[in-house]
Residue frames as a rotation matrix with the C-alpha (Angstrom) as fourth column:
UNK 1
-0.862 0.073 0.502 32.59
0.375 0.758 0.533 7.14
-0.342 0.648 -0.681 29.22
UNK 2
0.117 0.976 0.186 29.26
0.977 -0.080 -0.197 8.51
-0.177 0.205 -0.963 29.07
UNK 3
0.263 -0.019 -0.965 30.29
-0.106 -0.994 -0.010 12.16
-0.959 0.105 -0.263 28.18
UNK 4
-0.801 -0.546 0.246 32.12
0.133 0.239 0.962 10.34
-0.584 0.803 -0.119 24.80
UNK 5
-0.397 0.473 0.787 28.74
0.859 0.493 0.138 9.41
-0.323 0.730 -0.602 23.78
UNK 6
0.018 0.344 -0.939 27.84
0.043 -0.938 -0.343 12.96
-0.999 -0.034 -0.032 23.50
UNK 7
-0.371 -0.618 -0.693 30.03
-0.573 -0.434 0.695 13.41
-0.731 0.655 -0.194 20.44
UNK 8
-0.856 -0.280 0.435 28.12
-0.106 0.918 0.382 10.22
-0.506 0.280 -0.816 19.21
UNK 9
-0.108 0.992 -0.070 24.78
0.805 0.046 -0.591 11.50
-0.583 -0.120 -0.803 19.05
UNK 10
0.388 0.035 -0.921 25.80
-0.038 -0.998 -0.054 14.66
-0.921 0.056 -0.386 17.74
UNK 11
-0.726 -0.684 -0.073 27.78
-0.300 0.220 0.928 12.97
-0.618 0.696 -0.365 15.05
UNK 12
-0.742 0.486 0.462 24.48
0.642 0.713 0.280 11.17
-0.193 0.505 -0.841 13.78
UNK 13
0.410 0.889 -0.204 22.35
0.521 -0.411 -0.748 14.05
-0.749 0.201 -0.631 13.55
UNK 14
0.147 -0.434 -0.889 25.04
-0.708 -0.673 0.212 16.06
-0.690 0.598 -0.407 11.38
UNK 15
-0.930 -0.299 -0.214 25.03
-0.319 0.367 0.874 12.96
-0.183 0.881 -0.437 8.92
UNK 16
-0.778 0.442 -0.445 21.70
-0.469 0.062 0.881 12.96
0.417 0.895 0.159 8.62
UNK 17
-0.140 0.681 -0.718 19.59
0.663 0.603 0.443 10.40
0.735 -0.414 -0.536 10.70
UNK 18
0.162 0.485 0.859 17.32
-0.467 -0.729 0.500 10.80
0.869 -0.483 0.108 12.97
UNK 19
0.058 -0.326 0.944 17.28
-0.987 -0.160 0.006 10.17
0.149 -0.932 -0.331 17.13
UNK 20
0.818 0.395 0.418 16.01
-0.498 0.850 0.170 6.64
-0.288 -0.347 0.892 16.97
UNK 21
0.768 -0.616 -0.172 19.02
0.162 0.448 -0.879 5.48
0.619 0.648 0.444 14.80
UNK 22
-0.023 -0.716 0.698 21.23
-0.486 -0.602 -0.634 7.12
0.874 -0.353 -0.334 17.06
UNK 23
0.331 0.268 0.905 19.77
-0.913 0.334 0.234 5.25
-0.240 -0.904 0.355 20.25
UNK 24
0.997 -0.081 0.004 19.82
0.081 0.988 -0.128 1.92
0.007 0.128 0.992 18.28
UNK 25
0.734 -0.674 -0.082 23.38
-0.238 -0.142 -0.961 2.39
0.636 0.725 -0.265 17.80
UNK 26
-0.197 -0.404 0.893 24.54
-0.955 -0.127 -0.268 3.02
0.222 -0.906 -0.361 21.27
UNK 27
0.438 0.846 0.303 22.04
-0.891 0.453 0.022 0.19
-0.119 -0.280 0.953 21.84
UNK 28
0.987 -0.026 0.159 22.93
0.063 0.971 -0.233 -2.81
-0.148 0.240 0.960 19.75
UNK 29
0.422 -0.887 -0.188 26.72
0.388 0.364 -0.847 -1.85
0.819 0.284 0.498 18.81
UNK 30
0.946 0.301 -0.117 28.04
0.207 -0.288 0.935 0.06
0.248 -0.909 -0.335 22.17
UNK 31
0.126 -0.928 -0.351 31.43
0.690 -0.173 0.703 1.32
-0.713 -0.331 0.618 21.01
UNK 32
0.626 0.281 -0.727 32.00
-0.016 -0.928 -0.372 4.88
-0.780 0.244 -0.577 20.07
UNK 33
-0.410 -0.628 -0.661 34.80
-0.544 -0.413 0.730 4.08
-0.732 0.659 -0.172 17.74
UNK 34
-0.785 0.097 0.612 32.58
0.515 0.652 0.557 1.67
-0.345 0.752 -0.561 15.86
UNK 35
0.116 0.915 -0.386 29.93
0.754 -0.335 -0.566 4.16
-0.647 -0.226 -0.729 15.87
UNK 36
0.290 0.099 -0.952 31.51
-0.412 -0.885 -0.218 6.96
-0.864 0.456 -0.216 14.54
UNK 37
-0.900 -0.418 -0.120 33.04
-0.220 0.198 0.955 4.84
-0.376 0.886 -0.271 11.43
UNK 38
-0.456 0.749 0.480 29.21
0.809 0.574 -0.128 3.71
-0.371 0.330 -0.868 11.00
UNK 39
0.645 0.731 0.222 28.05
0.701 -0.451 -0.552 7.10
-0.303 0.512 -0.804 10.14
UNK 40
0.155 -0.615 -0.773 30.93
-0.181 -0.787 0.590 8.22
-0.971 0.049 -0.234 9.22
UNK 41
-0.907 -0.420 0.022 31.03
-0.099 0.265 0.959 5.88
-0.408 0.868 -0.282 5.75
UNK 42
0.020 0.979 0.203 27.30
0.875 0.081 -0.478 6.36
-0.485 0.188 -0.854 5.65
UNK 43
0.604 0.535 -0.590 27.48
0.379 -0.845 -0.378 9.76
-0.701 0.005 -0.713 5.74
UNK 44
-0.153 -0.628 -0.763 30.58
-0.634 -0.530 0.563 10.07
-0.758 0.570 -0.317 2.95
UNK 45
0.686 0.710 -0.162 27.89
-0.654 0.503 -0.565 7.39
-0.319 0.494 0.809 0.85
UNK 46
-0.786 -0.618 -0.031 30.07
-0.617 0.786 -0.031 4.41
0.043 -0.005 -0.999 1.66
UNK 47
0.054 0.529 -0.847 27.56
-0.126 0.845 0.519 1.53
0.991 0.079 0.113 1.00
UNK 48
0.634 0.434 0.641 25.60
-0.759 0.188 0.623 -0.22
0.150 -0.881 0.448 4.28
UNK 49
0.790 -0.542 -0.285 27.62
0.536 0.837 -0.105 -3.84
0.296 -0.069 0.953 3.67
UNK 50
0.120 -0.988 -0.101 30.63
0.695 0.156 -0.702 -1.85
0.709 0.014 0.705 4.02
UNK 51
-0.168 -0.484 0.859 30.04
-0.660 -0.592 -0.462 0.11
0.732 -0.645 -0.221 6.93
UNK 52
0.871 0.237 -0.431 28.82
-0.263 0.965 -0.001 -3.41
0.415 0.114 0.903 8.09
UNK 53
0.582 -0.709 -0.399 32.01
0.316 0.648 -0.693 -4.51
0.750 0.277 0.601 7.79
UNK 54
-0.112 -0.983 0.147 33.90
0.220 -0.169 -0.961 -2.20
0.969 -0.075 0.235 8.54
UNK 55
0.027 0.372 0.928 31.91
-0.896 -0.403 0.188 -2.05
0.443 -0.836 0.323 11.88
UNK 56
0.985 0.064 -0.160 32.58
-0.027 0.975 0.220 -6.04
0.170 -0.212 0.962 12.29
UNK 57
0.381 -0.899 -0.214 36.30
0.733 0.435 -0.523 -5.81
0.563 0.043 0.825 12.17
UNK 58
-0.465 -0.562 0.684 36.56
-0.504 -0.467 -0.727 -2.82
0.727 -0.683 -0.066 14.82
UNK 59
0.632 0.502 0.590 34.34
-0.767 0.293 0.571 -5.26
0.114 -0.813 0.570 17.27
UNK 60
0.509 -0.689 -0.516 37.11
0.011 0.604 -0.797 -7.69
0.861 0.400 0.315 16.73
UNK 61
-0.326 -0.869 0.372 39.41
-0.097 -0.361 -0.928 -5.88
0.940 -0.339 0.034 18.93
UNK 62
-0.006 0.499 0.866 36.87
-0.985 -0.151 0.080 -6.62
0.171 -0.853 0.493 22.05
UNK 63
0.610 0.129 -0.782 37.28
-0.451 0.868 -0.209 -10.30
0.652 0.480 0.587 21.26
UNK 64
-0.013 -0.772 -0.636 40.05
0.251 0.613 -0.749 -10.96
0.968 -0.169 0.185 23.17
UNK 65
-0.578 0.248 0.777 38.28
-0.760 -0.511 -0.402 -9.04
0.297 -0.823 0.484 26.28
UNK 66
0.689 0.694 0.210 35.19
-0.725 0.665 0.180 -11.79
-0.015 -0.276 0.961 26.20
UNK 67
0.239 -0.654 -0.718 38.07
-0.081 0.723 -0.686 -14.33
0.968 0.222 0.120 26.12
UNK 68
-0.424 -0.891 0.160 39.49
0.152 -0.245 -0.958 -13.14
0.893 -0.381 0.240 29.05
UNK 69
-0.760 0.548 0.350 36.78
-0.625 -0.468 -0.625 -12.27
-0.179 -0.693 0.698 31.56
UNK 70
0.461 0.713 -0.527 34.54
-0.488 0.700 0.521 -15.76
0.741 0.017 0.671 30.43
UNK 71
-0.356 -0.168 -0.919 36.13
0.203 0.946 -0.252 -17.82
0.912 -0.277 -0.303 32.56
UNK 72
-0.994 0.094 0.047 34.54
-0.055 -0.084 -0.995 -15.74
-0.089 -0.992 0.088 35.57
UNK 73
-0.603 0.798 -0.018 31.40
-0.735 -0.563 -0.378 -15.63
-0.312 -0.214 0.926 34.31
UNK 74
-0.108 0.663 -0.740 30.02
-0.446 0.633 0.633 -18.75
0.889 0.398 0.227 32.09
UNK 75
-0.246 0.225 0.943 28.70
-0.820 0.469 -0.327 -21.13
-0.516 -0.854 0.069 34.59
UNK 76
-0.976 0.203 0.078 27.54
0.201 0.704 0.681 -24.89
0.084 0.680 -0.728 33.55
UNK 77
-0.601 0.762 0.241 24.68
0.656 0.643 -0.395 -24.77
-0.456 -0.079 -0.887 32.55
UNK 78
-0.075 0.665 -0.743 23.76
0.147 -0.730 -0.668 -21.73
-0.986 -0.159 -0.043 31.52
UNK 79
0.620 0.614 0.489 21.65
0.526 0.136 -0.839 -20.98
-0.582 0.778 -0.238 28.17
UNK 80
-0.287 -0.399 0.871 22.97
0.955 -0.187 0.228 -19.66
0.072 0.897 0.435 24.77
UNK 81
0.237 0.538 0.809 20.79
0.668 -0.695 0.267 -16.60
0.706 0.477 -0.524 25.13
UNK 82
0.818 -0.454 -0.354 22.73
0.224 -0.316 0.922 -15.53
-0.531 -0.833 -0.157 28.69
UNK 83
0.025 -0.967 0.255 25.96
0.536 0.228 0.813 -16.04
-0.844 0.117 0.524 27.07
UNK 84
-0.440 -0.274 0.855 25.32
0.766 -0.612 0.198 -13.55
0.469 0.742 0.479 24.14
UNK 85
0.806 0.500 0.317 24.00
0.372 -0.844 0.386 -11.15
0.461 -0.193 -0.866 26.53
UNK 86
0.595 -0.589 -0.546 27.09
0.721 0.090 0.687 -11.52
-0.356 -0.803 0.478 28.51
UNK 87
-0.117 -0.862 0.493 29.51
0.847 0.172 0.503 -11.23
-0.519 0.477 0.710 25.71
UNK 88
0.027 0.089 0.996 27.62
0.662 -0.748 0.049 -8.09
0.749 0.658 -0.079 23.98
UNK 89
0.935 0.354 0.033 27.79
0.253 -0.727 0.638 -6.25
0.250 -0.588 -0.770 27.10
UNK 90
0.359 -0.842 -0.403 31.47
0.778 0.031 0.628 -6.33
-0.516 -0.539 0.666 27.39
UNK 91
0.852 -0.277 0.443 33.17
0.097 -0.750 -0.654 -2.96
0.514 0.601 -0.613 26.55
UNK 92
0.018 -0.990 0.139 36.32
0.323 -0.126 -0.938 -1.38
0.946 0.062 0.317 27.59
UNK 93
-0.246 0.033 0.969 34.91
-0.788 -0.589 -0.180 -0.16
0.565 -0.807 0.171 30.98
UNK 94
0.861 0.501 0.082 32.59
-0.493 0.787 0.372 -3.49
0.122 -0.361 0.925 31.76
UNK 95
0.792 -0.410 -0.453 35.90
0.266 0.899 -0.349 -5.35
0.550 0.155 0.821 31.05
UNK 96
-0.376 -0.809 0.451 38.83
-0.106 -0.446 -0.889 -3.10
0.921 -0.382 0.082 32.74
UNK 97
-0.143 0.364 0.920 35.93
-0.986 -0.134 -0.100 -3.30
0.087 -0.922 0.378 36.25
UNK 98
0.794 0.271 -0.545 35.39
-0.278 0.958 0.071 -6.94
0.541 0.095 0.835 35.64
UNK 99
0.204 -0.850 -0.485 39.15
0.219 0.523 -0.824 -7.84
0.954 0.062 0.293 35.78
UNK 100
-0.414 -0.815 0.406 40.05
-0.209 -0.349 -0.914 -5.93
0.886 -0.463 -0.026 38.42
UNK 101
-0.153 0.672 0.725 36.31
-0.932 0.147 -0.332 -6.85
-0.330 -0.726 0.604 41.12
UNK 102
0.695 0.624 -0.357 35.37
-0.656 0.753 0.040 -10.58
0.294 0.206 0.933 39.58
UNK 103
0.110 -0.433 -0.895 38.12
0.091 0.901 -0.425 -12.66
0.990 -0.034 0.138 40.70
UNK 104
-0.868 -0.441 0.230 38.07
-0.045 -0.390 -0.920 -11.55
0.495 -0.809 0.319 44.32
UNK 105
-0.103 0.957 0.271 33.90
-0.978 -0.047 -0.204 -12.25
-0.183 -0.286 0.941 44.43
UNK 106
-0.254 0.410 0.876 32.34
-0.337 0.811 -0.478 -15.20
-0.906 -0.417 -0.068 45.15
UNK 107
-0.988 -0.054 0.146 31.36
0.113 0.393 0.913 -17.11
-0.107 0.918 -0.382 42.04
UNK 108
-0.155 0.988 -0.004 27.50
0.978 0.152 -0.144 -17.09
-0.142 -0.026 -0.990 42.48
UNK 109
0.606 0.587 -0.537 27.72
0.458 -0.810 -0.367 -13.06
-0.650 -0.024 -0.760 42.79
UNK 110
-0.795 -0.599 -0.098 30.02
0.235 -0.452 0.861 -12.31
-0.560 0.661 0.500 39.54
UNK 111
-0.586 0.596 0.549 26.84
0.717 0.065 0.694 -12.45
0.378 0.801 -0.465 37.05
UNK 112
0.539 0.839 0.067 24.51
0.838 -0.543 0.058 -10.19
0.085 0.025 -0.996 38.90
UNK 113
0.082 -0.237 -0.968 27.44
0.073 -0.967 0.243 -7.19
-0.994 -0.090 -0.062 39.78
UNK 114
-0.758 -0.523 0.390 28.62
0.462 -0.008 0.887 -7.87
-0.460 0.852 0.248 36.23
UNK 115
-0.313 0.750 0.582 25.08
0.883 0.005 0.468 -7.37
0.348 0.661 -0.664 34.55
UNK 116
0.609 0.744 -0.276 24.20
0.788 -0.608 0.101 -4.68
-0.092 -0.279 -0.956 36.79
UNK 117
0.094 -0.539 -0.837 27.26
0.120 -0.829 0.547 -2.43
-0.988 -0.152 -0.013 36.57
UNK 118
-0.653 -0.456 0.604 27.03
0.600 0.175 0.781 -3.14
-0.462 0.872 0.159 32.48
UNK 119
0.430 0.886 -0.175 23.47
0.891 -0.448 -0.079 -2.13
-0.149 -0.122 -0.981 32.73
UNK 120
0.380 -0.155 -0.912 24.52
0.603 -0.706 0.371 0.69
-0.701 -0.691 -0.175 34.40
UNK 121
-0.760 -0.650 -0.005 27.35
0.301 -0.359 0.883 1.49
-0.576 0.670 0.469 31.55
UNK 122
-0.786 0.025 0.617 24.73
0.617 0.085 0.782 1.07
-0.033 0.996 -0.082 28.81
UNK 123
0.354 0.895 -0.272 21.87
0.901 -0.404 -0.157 2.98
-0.250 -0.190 -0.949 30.08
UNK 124
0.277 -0.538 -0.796 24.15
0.379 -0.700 0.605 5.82
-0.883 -0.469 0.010 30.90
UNK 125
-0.933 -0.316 -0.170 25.94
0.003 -0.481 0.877 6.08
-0.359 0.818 0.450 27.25
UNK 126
-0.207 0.683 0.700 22.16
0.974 0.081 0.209 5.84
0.086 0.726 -0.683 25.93
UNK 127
0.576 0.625 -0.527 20.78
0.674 -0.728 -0.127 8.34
-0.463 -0.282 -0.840 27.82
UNK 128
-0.089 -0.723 -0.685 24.32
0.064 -0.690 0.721 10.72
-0.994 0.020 0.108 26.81
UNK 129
-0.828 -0.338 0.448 23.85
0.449 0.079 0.890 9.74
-0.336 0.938 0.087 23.19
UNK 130
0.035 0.894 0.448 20.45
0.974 -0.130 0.185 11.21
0.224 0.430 -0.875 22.98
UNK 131
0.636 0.146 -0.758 21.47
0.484 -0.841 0.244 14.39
-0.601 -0.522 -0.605 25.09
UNK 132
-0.452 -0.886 0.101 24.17
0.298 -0.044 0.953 14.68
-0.840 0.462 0.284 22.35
UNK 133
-0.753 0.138 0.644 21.87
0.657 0.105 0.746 14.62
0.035 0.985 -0.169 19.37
UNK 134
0.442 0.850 0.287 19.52
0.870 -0.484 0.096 17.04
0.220 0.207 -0.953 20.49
UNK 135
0.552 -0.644 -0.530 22.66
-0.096 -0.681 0.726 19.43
-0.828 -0.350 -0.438 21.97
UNK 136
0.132 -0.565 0.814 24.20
0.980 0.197 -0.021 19.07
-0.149 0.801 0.580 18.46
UNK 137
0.589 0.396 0.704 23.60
0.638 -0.763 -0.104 22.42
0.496 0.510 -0.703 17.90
UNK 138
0.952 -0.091 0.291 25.36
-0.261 -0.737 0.623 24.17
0.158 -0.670 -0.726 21.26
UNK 139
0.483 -0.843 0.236 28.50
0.140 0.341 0.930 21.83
-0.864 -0.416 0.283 21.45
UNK 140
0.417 -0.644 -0.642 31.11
-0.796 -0.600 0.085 23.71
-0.439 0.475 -0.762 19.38
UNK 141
0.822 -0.042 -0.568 32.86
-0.304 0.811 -0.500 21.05
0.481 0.584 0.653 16.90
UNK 142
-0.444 -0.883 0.149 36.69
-0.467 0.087 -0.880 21.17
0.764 -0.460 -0.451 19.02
UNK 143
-0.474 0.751 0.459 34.16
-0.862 -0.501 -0.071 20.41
0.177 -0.429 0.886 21.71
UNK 144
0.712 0.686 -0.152 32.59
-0.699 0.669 -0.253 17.42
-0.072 0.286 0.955 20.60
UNK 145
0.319 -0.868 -0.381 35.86
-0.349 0.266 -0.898 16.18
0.881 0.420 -0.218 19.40
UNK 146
-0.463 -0.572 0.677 37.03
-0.798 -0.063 -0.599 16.61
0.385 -0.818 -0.428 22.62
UNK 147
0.082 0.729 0.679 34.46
-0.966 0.227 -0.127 14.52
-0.247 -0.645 0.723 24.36
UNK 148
0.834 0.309 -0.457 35.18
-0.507 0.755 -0.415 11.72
0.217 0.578 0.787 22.05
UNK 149
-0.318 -0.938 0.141 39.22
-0.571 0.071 -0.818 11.75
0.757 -0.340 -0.558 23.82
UNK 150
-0.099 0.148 0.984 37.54
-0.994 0.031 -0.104 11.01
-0.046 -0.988 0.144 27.00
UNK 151
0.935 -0.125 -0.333 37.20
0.158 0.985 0.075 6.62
0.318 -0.123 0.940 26.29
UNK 152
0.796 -0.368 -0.480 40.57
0.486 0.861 0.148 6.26
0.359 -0.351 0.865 25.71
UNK 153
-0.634 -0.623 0.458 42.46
-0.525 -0.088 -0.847 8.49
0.568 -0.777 -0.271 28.41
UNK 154
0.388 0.646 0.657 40.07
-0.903 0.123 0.412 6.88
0.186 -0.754 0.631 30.28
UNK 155
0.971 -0.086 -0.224 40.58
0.043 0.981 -0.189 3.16
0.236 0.173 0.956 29.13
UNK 156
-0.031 -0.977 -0.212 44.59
0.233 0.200 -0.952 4.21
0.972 -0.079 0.221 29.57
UNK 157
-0.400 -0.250 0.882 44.22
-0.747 -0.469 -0.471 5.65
0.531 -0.847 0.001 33.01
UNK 158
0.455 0.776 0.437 42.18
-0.879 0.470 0.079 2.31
-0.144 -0.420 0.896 34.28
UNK 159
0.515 -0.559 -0.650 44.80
-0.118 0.704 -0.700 0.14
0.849 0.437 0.297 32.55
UNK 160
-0.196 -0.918 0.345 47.02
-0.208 -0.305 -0.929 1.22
0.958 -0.254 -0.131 34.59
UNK 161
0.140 0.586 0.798 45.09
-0.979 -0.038 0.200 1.27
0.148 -0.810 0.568 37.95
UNK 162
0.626 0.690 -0.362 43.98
-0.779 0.577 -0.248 -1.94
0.038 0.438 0.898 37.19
UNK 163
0.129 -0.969 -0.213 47.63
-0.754 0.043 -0.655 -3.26
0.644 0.245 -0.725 37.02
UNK 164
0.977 0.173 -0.128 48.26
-0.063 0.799 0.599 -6.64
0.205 -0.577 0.791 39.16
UNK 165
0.507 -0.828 0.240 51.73
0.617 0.543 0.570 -7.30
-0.602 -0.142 0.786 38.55
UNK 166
-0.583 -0.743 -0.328 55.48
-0.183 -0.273 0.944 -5.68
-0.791 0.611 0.023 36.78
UNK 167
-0.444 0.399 0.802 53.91
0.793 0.591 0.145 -7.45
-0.416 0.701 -0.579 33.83
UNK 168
0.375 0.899 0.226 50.95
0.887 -0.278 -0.369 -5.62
-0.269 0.339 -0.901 33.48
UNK 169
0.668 -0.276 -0.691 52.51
-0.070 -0.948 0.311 -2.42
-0.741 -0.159 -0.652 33.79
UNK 170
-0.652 -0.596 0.469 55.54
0.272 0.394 0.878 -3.42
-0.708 0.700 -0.095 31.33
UNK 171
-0.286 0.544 0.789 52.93
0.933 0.347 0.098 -4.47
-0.220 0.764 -0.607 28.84
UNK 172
0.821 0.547 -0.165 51.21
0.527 -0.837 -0.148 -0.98
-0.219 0.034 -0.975 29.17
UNK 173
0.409 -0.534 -0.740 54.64
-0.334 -0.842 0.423 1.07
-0.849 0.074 -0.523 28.79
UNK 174
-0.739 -0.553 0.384 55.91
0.206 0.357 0.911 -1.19
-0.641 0.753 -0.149 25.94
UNK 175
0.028 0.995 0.097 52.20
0.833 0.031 -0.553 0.14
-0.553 0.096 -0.828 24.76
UNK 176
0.925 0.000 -0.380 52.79
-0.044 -0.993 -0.107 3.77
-0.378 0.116 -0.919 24.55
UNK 177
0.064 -0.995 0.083 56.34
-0.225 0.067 0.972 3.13
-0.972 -0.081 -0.220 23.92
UNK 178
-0.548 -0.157 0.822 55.94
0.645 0.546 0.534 0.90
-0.533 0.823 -0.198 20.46
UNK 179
0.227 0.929 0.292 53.24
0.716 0.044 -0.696 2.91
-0.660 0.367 -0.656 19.65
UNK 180
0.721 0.063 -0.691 54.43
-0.360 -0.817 -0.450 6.22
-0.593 0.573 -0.566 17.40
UNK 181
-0.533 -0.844 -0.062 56.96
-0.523 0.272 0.808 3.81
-0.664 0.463 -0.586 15.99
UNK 182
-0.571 0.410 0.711 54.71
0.552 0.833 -0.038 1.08
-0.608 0.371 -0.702 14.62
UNK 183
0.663 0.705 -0.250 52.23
0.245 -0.520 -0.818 4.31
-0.707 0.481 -0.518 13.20
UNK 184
-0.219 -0.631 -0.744 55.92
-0.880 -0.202 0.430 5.09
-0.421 0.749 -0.511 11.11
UNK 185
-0.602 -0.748 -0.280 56.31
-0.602 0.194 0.774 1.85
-0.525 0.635 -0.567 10.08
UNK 186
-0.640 0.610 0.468 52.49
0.684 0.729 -0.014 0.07
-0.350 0.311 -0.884 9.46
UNK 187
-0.777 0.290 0.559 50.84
-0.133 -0.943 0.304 3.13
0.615 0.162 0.772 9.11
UNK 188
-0.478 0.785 0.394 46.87
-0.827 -0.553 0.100 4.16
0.296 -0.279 0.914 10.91
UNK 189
-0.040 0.800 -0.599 45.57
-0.731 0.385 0.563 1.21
0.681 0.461 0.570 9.93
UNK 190
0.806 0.440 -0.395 47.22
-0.067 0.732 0.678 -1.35
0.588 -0.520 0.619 11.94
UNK 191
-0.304 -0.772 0.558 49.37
-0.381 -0.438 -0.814 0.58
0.873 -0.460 -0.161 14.12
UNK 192
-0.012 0.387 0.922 47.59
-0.991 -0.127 0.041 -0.14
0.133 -0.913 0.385 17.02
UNK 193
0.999 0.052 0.013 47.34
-0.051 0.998 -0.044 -4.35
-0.015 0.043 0.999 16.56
UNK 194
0.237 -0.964 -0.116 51.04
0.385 0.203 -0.900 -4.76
0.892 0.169 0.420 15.62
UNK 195
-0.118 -0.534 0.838 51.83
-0.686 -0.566 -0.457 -2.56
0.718 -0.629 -0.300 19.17
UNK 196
0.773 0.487 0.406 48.95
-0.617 0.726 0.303 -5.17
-0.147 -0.485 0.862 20.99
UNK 197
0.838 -0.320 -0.443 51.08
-0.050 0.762 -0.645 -7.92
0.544 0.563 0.622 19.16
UNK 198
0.029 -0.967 0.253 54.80
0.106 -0.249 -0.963 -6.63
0.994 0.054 0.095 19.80
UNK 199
-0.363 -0.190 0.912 54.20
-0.709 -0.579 -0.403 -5.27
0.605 -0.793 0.075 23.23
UNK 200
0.267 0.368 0.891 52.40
-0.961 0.031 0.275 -7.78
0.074 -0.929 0.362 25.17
UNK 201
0.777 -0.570 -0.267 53.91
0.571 0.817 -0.080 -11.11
0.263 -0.090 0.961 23.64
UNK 202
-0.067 -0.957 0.282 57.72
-0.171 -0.267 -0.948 -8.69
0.983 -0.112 -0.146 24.80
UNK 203
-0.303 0.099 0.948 55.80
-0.896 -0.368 -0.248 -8.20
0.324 -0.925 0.200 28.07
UNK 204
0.839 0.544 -0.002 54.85
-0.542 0.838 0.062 -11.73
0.035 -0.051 0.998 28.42
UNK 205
0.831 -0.417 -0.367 58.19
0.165 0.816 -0.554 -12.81
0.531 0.400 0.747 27.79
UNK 206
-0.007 -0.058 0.998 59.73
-0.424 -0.904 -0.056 -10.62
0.905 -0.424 -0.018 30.08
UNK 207
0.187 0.637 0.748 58.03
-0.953 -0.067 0.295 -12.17
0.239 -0.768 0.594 32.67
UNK 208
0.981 -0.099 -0.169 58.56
0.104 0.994 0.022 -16.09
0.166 -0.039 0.985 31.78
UNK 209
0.257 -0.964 0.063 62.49
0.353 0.033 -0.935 -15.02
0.900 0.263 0.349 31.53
UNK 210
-0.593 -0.632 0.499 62.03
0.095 -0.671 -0.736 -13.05
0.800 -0.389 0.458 34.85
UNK 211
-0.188 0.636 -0.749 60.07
0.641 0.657 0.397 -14.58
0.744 -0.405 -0.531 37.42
UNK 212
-0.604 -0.164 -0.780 60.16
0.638 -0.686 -0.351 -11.27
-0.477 -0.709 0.519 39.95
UNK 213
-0.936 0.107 -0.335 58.18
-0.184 -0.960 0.209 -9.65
-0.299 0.258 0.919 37.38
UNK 214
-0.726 0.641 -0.248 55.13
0.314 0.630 0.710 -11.42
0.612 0.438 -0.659 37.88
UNK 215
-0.275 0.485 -0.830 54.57
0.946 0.292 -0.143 -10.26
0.172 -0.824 -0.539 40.81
């Protein structure tokens, strides 16, 4: 995860900004694919509102992660200003280590591993996004590219791990499986949602029809 951000840092100095913009980036959004569309429609003088946007509707797709991983963490009582710290720290790593170590911990110690091992995440891709933007210069463009692969084989190799049940797995091969079809038949855009869609309500149903594959 933190080697991706390389490619992130390096991406913002070749469109232009400088280091601090980079940091904030990592900082306040904290997902390389929303990153690189942010200076990517900057840097091909796409209006701010619309890389905005178009940086609001790839955080979207994390939406159903804070769904999924609140019920271990909210607690009663706790403040408004906890609960958006929670929820902006969730990424594809925070949330794939969540699932698989928070239901198996005590309730009282989910919030501090959670915060500290996010911590952990976000320091880490800062620190990589800054070593990126000053190494802009030495990391060949195939290179960079590359570095930016490393989320999601990652995020697919942890899926998997991660796995509980037939289900899960299922869900993950009807994943890869739907997927070069659905890019024929929705195109780029929303190839990936329509697979989410198709594949995990099949794999879901699967399961209710086939009670052995829950387990």
């Amino acid at each position: 995860m933190g080697f991706s951000f390389l490619g992130v840092g390096s991406l913002a100095r070749d469109a232009g900004y400088p280091l601090g913009a980079a940091l904030a980036s990592t900082l306040f959004v904290w997902a390389a694919p929303a990153q690189l569309i942010l200076f990517g429609t900057l840097a091909s003088g796409g209006l701010v509102l619309a890389a905005a946007l178009a940086v609001g509707l790839s955080a979207i797709r994390l939406m159903p992660m804070v769904m999924s991983v609140w019920p271990h963490l909210r607690r009663p009582g706790m403040g408004i200003g906890r609960q958006l710290l929670l929820a902006h720290l969730v990424a594809a790593t925070t949330w794939i280590e969540s699932m698989r170590r928070l239901p198996d911990m005590a309730p009282a110690a989910r919030v501090p591993f959670y915060l500290g091992f996010a911590s952990a995440c976000l320091g880490l891709s800062f620190v990589m996004t800054g070593i990126g933007f000053v190494l802009v210069g030495a990391l060949p463009p195939a290179l960079a590219a590359g570095l930016l692969c490393l989320t999601p084989i990652y995020f697919g190799v942890s899926m998997v791990g991660s796995a509980r049940t037939r289900t899960d797995l299922l869900a993950i091969l009807f994943g890869f499986g739907l997927l070069p079809l659905a890019q024929r038949l929705v195109g780029m855009d929303f190839d990936l949602l329509v697979t989410g869609l198709v594949g995990g309500t099949a794999a879901y149903g699967a399961g209710r029809l086939a009670p052995a594959w829950r387990r």
